[in-house]
Every structure is written in structure tokens, then in C-alpha cells.
C-alpha positions as CSV (number, residue, x, y, z in Angstrom):
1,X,-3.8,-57.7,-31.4
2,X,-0.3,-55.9,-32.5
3,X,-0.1,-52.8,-29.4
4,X,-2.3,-54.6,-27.1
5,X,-1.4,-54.1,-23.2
6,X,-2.6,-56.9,-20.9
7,X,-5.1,-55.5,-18.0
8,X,-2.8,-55.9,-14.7
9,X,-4.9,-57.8,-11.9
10,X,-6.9,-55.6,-9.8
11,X,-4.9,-57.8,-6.7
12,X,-1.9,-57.2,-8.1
13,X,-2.3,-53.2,-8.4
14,X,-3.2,-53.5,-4.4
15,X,-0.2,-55.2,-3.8
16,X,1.9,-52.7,-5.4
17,X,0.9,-50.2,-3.0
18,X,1.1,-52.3,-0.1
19,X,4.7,-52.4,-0.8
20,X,5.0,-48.9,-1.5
21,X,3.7,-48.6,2.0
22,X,5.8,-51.8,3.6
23,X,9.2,-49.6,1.9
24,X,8.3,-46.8,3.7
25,X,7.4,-44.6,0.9
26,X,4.9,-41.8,1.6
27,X,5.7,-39.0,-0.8
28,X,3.7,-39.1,-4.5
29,X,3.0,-42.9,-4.1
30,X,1.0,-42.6,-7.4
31,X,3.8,-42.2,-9.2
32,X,5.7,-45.1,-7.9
33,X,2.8,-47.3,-8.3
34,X,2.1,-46.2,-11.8
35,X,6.1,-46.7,-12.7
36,X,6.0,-50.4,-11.2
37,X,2.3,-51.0,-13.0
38,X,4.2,-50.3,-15.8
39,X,7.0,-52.6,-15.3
40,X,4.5,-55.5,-14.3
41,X,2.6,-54.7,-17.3
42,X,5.5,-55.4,-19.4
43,X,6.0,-58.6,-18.3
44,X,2.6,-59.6,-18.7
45,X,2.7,-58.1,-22.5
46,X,5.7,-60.8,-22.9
47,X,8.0,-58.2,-23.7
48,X,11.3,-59.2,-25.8
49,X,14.0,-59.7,-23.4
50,X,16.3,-56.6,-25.5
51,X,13.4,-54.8,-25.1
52,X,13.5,-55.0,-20.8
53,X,17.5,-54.5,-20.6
54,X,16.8,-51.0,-22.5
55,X,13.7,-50.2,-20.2
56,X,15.9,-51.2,-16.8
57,X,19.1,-49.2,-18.2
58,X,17.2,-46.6,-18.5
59,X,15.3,-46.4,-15.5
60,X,18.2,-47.2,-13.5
61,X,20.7,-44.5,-15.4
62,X,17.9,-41.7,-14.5
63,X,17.7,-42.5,-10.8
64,X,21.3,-42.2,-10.6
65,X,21.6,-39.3,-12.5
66,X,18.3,-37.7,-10.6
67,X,20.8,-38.7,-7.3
68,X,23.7,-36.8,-8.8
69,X,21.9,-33.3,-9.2
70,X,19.4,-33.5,-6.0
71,X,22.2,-32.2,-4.2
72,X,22.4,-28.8,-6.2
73,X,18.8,-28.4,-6.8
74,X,18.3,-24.9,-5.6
75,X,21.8,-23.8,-7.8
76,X,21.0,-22.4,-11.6
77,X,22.8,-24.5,-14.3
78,X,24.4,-23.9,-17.4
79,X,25.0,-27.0,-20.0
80,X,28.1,-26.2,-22.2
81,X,28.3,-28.8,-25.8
82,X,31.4,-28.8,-27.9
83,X,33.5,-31.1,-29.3
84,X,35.1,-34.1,-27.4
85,X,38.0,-33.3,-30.1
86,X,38.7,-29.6,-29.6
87,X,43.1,-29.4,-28.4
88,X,43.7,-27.1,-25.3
89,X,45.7,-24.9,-27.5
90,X,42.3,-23.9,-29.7
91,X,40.5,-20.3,-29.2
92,X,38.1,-22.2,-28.8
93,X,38.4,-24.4,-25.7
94,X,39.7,-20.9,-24.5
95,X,36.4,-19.5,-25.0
96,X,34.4,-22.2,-23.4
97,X,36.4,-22.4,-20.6
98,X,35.9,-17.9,-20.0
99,X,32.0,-18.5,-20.5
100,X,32.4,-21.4,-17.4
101,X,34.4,-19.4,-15.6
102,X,32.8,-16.1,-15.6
103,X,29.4,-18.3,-15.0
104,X,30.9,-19.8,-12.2
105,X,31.7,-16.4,-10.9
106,X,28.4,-15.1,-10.8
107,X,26.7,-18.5,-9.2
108,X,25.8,-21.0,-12.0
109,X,27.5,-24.5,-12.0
110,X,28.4,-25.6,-15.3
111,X,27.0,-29.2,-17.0
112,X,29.2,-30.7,-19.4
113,X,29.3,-34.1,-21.2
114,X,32.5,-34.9,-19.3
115,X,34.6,-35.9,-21.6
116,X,37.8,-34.0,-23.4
117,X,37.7,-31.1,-25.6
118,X,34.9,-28.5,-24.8
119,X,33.7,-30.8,-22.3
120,X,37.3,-30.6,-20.2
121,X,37.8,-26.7,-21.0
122,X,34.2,-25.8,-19.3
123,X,34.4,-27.7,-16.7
124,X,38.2,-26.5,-16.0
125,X,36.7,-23.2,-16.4
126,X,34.2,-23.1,-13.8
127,X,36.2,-25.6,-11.5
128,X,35.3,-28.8,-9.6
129,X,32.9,-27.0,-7.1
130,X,30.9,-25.9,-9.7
131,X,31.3,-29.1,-12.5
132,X,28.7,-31.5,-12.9
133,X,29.2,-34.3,-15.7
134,X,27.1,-36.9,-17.5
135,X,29.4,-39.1,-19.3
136,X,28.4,-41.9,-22.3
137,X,29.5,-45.0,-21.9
138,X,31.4,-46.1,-25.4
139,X,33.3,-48.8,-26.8
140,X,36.4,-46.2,-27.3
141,X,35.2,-45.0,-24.0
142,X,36.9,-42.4,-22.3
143,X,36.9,-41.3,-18.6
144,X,35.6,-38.7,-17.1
145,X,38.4,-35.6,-17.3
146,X,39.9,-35.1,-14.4
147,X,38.2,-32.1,-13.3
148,X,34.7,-33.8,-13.4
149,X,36.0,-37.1,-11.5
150,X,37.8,-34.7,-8.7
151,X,34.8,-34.7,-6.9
152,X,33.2,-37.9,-8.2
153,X,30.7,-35.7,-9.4
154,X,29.6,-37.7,-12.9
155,X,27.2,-40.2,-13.6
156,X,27.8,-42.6,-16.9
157,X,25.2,-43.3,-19.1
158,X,24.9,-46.1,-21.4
159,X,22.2,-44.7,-24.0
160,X,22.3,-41.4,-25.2
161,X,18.5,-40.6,-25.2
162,X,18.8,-40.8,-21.4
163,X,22.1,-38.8,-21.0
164,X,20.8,-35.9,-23.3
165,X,18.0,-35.5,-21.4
166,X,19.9,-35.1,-18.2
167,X,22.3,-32.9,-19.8
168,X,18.7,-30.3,-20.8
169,X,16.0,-30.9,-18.1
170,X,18.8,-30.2,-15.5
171,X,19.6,-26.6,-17.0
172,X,18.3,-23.1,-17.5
173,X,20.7,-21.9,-20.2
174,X,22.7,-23.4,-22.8
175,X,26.2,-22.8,-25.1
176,X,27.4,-24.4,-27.7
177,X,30.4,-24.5,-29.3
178,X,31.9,-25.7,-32.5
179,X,31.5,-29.6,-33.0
180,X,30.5,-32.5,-34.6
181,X,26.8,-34.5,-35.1
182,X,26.4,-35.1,-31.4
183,X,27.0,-30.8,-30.7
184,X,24.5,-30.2,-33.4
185,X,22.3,-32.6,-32.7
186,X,22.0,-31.5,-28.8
187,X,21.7,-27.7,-30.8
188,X,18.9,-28.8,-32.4
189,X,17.5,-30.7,-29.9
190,X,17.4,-27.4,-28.2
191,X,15.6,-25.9,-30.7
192,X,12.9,-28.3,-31.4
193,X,11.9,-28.4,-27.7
194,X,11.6,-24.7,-27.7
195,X,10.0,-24.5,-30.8
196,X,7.0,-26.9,-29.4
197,X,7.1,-25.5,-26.1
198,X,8.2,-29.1,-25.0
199,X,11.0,-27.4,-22.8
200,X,10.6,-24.0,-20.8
201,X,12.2,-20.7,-22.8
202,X,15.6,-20.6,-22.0
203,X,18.8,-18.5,-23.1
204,X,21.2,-20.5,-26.0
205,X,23.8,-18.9,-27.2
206,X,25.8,-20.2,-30.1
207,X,29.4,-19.5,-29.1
208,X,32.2,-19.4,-32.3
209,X,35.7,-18.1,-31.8
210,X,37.5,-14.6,-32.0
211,X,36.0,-14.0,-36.0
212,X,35.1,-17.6,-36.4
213,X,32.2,-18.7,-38.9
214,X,31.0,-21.6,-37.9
215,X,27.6,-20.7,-36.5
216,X,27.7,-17.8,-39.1
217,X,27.1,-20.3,-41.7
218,X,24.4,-22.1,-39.6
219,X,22.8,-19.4,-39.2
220,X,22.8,-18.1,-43.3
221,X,21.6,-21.7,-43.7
222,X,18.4,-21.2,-42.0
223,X,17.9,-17.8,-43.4
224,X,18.6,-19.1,-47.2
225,X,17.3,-22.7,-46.5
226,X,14.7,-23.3,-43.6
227,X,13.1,-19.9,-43.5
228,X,12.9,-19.7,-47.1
229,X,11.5,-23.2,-47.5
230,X,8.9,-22.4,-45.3
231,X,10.0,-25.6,-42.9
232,X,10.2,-23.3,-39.8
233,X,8.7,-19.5,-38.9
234,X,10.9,-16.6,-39.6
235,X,11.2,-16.0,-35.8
236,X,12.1,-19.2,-34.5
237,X,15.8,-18.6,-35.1
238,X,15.7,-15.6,-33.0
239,X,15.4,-17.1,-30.0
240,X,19.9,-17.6,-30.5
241,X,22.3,-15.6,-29.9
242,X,25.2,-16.0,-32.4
243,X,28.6,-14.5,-30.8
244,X,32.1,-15.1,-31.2
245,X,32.3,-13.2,-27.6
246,X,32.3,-14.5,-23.9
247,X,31.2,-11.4,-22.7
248,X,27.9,-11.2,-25.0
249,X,27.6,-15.2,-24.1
250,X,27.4,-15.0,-20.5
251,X,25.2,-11.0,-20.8
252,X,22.9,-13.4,-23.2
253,X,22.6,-16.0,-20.0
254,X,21.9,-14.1,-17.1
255,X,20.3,-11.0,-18.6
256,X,17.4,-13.3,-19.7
257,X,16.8,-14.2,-16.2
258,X,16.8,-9.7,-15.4
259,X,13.1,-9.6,-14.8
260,X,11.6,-12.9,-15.8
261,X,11.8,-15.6,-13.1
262,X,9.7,-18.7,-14.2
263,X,6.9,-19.7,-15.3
264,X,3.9,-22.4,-14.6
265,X,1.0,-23.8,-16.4
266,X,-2.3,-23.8,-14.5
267,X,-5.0,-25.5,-15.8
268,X,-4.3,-24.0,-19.3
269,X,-3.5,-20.8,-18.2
270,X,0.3,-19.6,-18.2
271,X,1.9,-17.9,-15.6
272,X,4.9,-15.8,-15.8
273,X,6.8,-14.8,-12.4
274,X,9.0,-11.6,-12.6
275,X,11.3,-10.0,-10.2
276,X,9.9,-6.4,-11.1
277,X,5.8,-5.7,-10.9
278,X,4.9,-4.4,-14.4
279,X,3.1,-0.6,-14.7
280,X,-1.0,-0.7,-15.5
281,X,0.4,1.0,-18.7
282,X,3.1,-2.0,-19.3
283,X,0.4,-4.0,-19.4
284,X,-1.5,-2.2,-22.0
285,X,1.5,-2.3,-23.9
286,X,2.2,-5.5,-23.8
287,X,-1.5,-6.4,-24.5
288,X,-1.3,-3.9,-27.6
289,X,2.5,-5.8,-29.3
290,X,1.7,-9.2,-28.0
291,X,-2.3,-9.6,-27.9
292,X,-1.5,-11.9,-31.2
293,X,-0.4,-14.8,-28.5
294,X,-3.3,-15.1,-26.4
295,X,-6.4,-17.4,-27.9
296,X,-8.7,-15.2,-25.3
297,X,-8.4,-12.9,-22.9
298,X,-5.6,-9.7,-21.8
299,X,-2.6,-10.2,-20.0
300,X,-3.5,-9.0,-16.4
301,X,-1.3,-9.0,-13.2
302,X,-2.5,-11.2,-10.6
303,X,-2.0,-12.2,-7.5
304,X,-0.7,-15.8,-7.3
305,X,-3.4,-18.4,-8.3
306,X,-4.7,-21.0,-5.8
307,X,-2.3,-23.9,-7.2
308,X,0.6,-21.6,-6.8
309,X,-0.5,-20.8,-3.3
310,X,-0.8,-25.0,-2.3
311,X,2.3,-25.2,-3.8
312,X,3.8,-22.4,-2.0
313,X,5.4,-21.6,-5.6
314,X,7.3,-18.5,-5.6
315,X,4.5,-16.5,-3.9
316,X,6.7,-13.8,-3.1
317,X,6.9,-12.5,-7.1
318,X,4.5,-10.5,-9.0
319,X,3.2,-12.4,-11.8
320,X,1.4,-11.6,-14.9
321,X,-1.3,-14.4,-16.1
322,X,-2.9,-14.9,-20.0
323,X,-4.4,-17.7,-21.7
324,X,-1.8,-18.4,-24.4
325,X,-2.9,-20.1,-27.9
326,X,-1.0,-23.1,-27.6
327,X,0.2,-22.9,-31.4
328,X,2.2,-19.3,-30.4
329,X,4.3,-21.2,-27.6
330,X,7.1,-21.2,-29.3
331,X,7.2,-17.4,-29.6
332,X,7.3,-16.8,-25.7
333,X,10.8,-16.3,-25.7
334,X,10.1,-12.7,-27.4
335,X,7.9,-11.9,-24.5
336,X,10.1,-12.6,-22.1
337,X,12.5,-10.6,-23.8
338,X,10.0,-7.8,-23.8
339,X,9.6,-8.3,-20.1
340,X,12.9,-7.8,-19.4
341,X,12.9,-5.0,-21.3
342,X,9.8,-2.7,-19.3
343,X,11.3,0.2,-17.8
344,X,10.0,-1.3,-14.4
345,X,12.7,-3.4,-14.8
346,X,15.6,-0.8,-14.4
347,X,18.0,-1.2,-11.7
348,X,16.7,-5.1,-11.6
349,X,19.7,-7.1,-10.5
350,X,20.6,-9.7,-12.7
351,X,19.3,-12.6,-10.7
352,X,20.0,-16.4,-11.1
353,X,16.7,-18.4,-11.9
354,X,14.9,-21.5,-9.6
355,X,14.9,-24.4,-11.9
356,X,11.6,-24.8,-13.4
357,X,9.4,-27.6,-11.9
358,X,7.6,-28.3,-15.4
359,X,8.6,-31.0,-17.2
């Protein structure tokens, strides 16, 4: 039958753990054995050969590229997209390379593509101690820029499904600038993922030069276009910031992280970590603008919940705790905002985030 998986031997599943164990591998040995099962299993489906070659590049890209950011874990990242085509002498590689640098400045390390253009001027900006690259391997291929390759700190990746999603699970904020289909299709990538709550909320700023209209017209698109036909909410566009200013760019990026910390799931119950404990009467408020969110329940402060406390997940934060109808996920970001916003919050420093442990 077409989509048919052959069963894998029960003998065979036991020997895949044995040499788990023989490799000396005692952390999350589920996983391992469920990621060779798989590759057994596609032998025994008699998988076309193309098919394999795309399944090992990919597997193998990711563990390098998983090898290149282990390293810098605990640090907050910002992706910057742009061009590859942008000249040095162009406001905008100006810009980009401020918004790295002033990033840079207050912690982050910047993630680029690692090529010219945009890609150069942000990594130039925040330097090689804080540049990370993931490259694309193409037939016109060209190296790394010379900031990125400094410190050999680039991985090369031969599909582009594998290198966009290294260039987004790895960071907690986003920029992009001016560019062509691959910019707006990691833009909109961006957006879909938030939209279906498929990626944790996270700041993107839209960055255009000194009076420049580029994202301007984006964004009267999706007024007179998407919103209008009814193809997206009239909110989901809200989650941008549109700015032809570094300053508002990088305020956009670490103000979002003011209050709110993180967030978990926990057995279909979200959890939202903060850096300032919310008032009873916050909580009423918030109930009273954003009870439209929730498919039961309040929003309650809590201590942290049993899983957190296995974990040991960021037990030291107050947290607030709601059951959130899954269809509203997309609107979180204007509770975060919100949160940010409580007048608990003031004085808050403006605090880089922990990577999210979600995907």
C-alpha cells in the first residue's frame, strides 16, 4: 500500500539500544533510538536512493550546526536577514550594521546568513566575538565574509529548509532589512510560525532606511490586501514593528524581554515567566482585557508547577498560569506586550532572555 511503513523487528529495536548503551550514551536515549528506528525503517520501506542523500544531509547539517551554537547556549540571539546584494556604501548596510552593534553592546550575539550585503554589515557590526553564521552552499557559492570565518564560527548548509531553521530556532528576536525572495520569504516565515503559535512570541522588527518605503508598502499591502480579504486577522500584523530607526529597532528587541522572560507549555496549560510579580489587581485587569484568550479558567499567579520544579526551569521568577484556547495563540504577543506594560514592571531592567526550550 502507497505510505506503508514496514514494522522494524522487535530484535532489531533491542539492538539499537544496546548500541546506544555500547556508545556510551546515557542522556535521552529514547530519542536516539527513535532517530535510528527511523533511519532503519527507511531502509526497510526501500526508500529511493535521492530520497536517503536528502535525509543524511540533513541530519548531518543539523548536528553540525546544533555543535556550532552549543557553545553560546546561555547567550540571547538576534538573526539579522537582508540582502546578499546590499554595497557597503547603502544606508542601509549602515543601519544593519548600528542595530548589530548596539545589540552587541548590550549582550546579544548577532546570527546572520553569512554572506555579503546585510549579512557582512551585521555581523561587522556586532564583531567576531559576537557573529555567528549559517551559510548556503550554492553553485555561485560564496564564502563566508570575513568577519564570520575570523573565528571559524559558520556552519554551511546545503538545503535551505535546514539552514532557515537554524537561522530561527536559534534566536529570540529578529530584523529584517530590505531584500529579495529569500529576506521575505524568511519574513514570512516569521510570521506564519507566530501566527500558529508554531514558534514562541518573539520581537521582529522590520528595519527600512532613513525615510525609506520599503516595508511601508508591505505593510499598506496587508492592510489594503490581506486584512481586507479576510486571509489573515486584523491583529496579526501587529505583532511588527515597522522603523526606518536603529534606535526604535533595538528598544523594539530588548524592551519585549522588560518583564516577560519565557514561557512553557505544561500539559495544555501555558506558562508565562516574568521578571516582575504582577499586583492581585493586574491580574484582574488582565483577566478583564484578555479573558477573550483563555478557553476556561482566570489568569492566576502561581507558584512554579511540578514539571517546572523537575526541571528546575527558571524557578526563581514569578509566573502567571491560564489555560489558553489554542486558536488565540497567535495573539499572545499582545499579552506580553501588556505584561510589559503593568506598572509592576517600572524600574524593570531591560534584561536579555534564556532561549526557550520549546520547540
Amino acid at each position: 500500500m502507497a505510505g506503508s511503513s514496514t514494522q522494524i523487528p522487535q530484535t532489531v529495536t533491542d539492538d539499537l539500544r544496546t548500541l546506544i548503551a555500547d556508545a556510551g550514551i546515557d542522556a535521552d536515549q529514547d530519542l536516539i533510538a527513535r532517530i535510528l528506528a527511523t533511519g532503519v525503517g527507511l531502509g526497510l520501506d526501500d526508500t529511493d536512493r535521492l530520497d536517503l542523500k536528502i535525509t543524511s544531509a540533513a541530519l548531518t547539517e543539523m548536528r553540525a550546526a546544533f555543535a556550532l551554537f552549543a557553545p553560546f547556549r546561555g547567550i540571547p540571539k538576534a538573526t539579522i536577514f537582508g540582502s546578499a546584494r546590499t554595497r557597503p556604501d547603502d544606508e542601509q548596510y549602515r543601519a544593519a550594521a548600528a542595530a548589530a552593534h548596539e545589540l552587541a553592546e548590550r549582550g546579544w550575539m548577532v546570527v546572520t546568513g553569512a554572506g555579503p550585503g546585510i549579512m557582512q554589515a551585521a555581523a561587522e557590526g556586532a564583531g567576531p566575538e559576537h557573529s555567528l553564521g549559517v551559510s548556503i552552499r550554492l553553485p555561485f557559492e560564496e564564502k563566508p565574509n570575513a568577519i564570520i570565518a575570523k573565528n571559524s564560527r559558520n556552519v554551511a548548509m546545503k538545503y535551505f529548509f535546514t539552514r532557515k531553521l537554524m537561522l530561527v530556532k536559534e534566536s529570540q528576536a529578529f530584523i529584517c532589512v530590505p531584500g529579495g525572495f529569500g529576506t521575505l520569504d524568511e519574513m514570512f516565515e516569521l510570521l506564519t510560525l507566530q501566527q500558529t503559535g508554531k514558534a514562541d512570541p518573539t520581537p521582529i522588527v522590520l528595519l527600512d532606511r532613513p525615510g525609506g518605503t520599503f516595508w511601508a508598502g508591505l505593510e499598506r499591502f496587508v492592510d489594503e490586501q490581506l486584512i481586507a480579504g479576510g486571509v489573515i486577522s486584523p491583529d496579526d500584523f501587529d505583532r511588527v514593528l515597522v522603523t526606518d530607526s536603529v534606535d526604535a529597532a533595538v528598544s523594539e528587541i530588548t524592551g519585549f524581554y522588560r518583564n516577560y522572560d519565557s514561557l512553557r507549555w505544561v500539559k495544555g496549560r501555558l506558562v508565562i515567566r516574568l521578571h516582575a510579580a504582577p499586583t492581585a489587581e493586574e491580574i484582574d485587569d488582565l483577566n478583564a482585557r484578555f479573558g477573550s484568550l483563555l478557553a476556561q479558567g482566570r489568569i492566576e499567579a502561581t507558584e512554579p508547577l511540578k514539571a517546572e520544579v523537575r526541571d528546575d526551569d527558571r524557578l526563581d521568577l514569578p509566573r502567571i498560569v491560564m489555560t489558553l484556547n489554542q486558536f488565540k495563540v497567535g495573539s499572545l504577543h499582545l499579552l506580553i506586550r501588556a505584561l510589559n506594560d503593568l506598572p509592576s514592571a517600572a524600574g524593570e531592567p531591560e534584561t536579555a532572555p534564556v532561549p526557550s526550550a520549546n520547540l
